[in-house]
C-alpha positions in Angstrom: 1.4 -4.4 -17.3 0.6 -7.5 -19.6 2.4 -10.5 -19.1 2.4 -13.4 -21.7 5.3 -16.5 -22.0 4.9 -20.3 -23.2 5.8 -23.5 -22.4 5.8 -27.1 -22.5 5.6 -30.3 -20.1 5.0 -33.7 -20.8 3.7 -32.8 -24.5 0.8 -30.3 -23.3 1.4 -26.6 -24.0 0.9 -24.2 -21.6 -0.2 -20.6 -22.4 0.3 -18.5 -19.9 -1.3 -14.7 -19.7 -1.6 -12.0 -17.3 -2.9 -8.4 -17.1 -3.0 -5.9 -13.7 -3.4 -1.9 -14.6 -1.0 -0.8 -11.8 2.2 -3.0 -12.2 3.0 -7.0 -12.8 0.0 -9.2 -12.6 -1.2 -10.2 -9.5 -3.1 -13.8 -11.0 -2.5 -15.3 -14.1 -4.7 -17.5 -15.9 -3.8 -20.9 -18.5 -4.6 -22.1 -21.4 -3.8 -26.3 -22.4 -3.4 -27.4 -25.6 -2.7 -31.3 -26.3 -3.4 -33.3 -29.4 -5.8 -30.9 -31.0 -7.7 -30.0 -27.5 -7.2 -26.4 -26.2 -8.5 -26.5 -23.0 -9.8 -22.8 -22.1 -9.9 -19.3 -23.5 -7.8 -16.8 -21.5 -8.9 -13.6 -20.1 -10.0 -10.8 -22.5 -7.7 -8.3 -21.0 -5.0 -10.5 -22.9 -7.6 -10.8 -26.0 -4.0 -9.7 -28.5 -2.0 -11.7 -26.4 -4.2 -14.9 -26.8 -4.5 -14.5 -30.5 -1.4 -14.2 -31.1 -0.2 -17.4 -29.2 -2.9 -19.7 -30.2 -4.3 -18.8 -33.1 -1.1 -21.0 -35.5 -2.6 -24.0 -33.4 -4.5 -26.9 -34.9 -7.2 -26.8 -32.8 -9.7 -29.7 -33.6 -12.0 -29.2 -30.3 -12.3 -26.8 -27.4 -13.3 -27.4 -23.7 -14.6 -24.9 -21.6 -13.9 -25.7 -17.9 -16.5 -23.5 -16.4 -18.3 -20.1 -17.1 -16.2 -17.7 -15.2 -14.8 -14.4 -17.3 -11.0 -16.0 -16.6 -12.0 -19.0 -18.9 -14.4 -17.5 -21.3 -13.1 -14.4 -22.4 -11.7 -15.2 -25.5 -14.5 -17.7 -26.7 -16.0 -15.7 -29.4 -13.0 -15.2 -31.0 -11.3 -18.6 -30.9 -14.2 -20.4 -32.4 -14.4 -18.0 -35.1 -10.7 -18.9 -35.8 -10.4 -22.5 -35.7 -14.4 -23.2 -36.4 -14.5 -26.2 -34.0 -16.8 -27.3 -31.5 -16.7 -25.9 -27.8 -17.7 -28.1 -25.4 -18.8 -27.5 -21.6 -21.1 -28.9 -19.0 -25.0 -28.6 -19.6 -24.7 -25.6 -16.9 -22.2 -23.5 -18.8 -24.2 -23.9 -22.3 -26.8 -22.2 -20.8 -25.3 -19.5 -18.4 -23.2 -19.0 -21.3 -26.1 -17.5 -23.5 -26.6 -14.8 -20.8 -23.6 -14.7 -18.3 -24.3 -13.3 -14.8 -22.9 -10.3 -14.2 -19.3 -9.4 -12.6 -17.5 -6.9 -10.3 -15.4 -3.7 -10.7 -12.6 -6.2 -9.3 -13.0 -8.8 -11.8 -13.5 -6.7 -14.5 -9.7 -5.3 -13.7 -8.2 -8.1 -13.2 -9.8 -10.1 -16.0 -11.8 -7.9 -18.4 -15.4 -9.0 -19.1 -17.1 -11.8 -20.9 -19.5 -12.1 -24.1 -22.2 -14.1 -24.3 -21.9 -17.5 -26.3 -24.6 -19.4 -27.6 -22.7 -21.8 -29.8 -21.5 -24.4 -26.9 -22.6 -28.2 -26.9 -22.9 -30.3 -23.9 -20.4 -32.4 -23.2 -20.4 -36.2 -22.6 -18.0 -38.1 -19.6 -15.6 -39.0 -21.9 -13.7 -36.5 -24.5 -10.8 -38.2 -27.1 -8.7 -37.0 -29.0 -6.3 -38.9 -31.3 -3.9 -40.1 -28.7 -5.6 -39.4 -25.6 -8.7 -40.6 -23.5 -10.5 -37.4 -21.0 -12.9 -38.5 -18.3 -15.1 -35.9 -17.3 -15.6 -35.2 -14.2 -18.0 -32.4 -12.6 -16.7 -30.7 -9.4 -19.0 -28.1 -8.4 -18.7 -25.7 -5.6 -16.3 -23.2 -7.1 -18.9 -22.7 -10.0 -21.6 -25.0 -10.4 -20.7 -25.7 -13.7 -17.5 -26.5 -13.4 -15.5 -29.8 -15.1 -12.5 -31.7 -14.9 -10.7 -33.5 -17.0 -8.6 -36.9 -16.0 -6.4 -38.9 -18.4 -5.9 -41.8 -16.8 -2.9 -43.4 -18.3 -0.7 -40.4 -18.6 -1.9 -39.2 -14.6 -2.6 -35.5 -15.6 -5.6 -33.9 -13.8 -6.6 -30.9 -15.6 -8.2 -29.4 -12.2 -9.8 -25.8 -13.5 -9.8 -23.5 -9.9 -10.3 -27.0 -8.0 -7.3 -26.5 -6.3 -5.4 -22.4 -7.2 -4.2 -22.6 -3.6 -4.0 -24.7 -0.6 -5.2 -21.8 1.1 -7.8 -19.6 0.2 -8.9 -16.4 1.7 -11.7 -14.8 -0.5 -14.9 -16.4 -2.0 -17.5 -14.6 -4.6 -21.3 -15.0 -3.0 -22.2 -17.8 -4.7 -19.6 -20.5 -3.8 -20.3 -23.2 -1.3 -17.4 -25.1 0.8 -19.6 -27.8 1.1 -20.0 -28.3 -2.4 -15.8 -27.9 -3.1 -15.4 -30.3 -0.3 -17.4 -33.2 -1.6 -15.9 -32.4 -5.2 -12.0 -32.6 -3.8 -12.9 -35.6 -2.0 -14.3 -37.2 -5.1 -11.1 -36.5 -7.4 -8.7 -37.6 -4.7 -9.9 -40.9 -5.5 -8.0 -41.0 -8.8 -4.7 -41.5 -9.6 -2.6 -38.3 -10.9 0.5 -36.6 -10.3 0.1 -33.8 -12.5 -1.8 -30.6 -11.5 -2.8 -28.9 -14.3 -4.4 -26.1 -12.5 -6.2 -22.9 -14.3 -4.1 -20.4 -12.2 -1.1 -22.1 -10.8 0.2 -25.4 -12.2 1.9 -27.9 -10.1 4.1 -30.6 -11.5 5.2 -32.4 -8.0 3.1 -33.6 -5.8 -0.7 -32.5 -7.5 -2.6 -34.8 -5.9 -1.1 -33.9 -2.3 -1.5 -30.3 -3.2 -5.2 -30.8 -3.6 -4.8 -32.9 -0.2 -3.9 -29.8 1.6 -6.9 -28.0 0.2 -9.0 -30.1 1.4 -8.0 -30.3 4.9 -7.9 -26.3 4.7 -11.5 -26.5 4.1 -12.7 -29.3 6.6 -11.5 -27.9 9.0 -12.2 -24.2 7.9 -15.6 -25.6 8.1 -16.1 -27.4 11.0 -14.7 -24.3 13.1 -17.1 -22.0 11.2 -20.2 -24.3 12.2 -19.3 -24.6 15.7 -19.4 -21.5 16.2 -22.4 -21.1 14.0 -24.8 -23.5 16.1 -23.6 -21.9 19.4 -25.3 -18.3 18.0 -22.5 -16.4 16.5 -23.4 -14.6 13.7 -20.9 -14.3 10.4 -18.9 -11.2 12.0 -18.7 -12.5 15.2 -17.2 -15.5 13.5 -15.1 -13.7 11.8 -13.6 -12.3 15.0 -13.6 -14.9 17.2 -11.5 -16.9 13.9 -8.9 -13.6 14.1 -9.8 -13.7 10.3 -8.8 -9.9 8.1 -10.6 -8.9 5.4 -9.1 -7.3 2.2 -10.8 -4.5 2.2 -9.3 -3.2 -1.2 -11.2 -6.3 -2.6 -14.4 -6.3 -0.7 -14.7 -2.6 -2.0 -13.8 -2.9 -5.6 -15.9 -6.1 -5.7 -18.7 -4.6 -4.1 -18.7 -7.4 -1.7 -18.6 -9.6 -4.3 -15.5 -11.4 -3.3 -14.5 -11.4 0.6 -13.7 -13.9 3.6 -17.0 -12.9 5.2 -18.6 -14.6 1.9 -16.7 -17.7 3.1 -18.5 -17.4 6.5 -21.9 -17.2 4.8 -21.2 -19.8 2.6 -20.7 -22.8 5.3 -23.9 -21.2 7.0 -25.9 -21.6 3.9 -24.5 -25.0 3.3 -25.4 -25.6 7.3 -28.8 -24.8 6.8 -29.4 -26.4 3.5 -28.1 -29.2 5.0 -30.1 -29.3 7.8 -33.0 -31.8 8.1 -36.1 -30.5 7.2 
């Protein structure tokens, strides 16, 4: 089932898309537009769906919040439409040209990704005619991934920052150190609007990004513990009465699971570690 609608809040257009091969959509992902800025690509299991909703946009300049297939898939196609720039961290340019590969899982939910070689870095600060972006990197989820803050109207475009205040899966690569240190550094602005990749939140953003990261300090220090007294990620696992998904561990090919989440505060633990 495809699902697509449209809306608007405080003058920013929201473009919302989803796609699951066995009933209603399970995740969604956004698109922003504002003042000549469209702010992601969609999926490109929703490549009809996105064309058809943005493509009668003026679009002047598009940001790219991070590499992952959720915000890239439509690239080719929307660039070749509106023949503007695309702008993304120094990171994404480059995994961009050659984009790591992705699951069975994702692939489902999300479709996959083309390469893209036509991105340009961006600076910390993108404008448009009305409005002022800071840029802001917040690795950890992807370590190319970017905010962007306008100050004066108190949005916080947040990419997958935030998606949830709990979260119960990670892909290999992610580090909870990393997402920690990147959720501690937006807190110190001032926003009330969420404008999150996967799940928007008009009340209350900046608490809602609170909550995640008390989920993870503390995920973290219980994971550690246990950690530096032997345990090893399973045993963790147990003694945390955490479940895996299995139905995403095996259609991910471990890819995405809440034992990666165990891993990935060891690795940060022993990266961390003095030498």
């Amino acid at each position: 089932m495809k699902l697509a609608s449209t809306y608007d809040h405080q003058g920013v257009q929201i473009f919302k898309f989803g796609s699951w091969p066995f009933g209603p959509p399970k995740m969604f992902s956004h698109c922003f537009y504002v003042d000549g800025l469209l702010i992601d690509t969609g999926h490109r299991n929703m490549r009809k769906e996105v064309l058809q909703a943005l493509g009668g946009l003026k679009v002047d300049q598009i940001f790219i919040t991070h590499h992952h297939e959720d915000h890239t898939g439509n690239i080719v196609e929307l660039q070749a439409r509106f023949a503007c720039p695309v702008l993304a961290s120094a990171k994404c340019v480059e995994l961009m040209k050659d984009p790591p590969p992705i699951s069975f899982a994702q692939w489902m939910t999300w479709g996959s990704r083309p390469a893209f070689s036509g991105l340009s870095e961006t600076m910390d600060r993108l404008s448009t005619a009305n409005y002022n972006f800071e840029v802001y990197p917040v690795p950890g989820h992807a370590e190319d991934m970017l905010c962007l803050y306008e100050r004066e109207q108190g949005w916080l475009f947040s990419a997958d920052l935030w998606v949830s205040d709990r979260i119960r899966y990670f892909m290999r690569p992610e580090s909870v150190h990393q997402q920690i240190e990147s959720l501690k550094s937006v807190l110190q602005l001032d926003f009330e609007l969420l404008f999150c990749s996967h799940n928007p939140q008009f009340k209350h953003g900046k608490q809602r990004l609170a909550n995640k990261l008390q989920f993870f300090e503390d995920f973290y220090g219980k994971v550690s513990s246990h950690y530096h007294q032997g345990l090893k990620p399973r045993q963790i696992m147990k003694e945390l009465g955490l479940k895996e998904n299995w139905n995403i561990r095996l259609t991910s090919g471990g890819e995405l699971s809440t034992l990666n989440m165990i891993k990935a505060v060891i690795r940060d633990e022993q990266l961390l570690a003095p030498a």
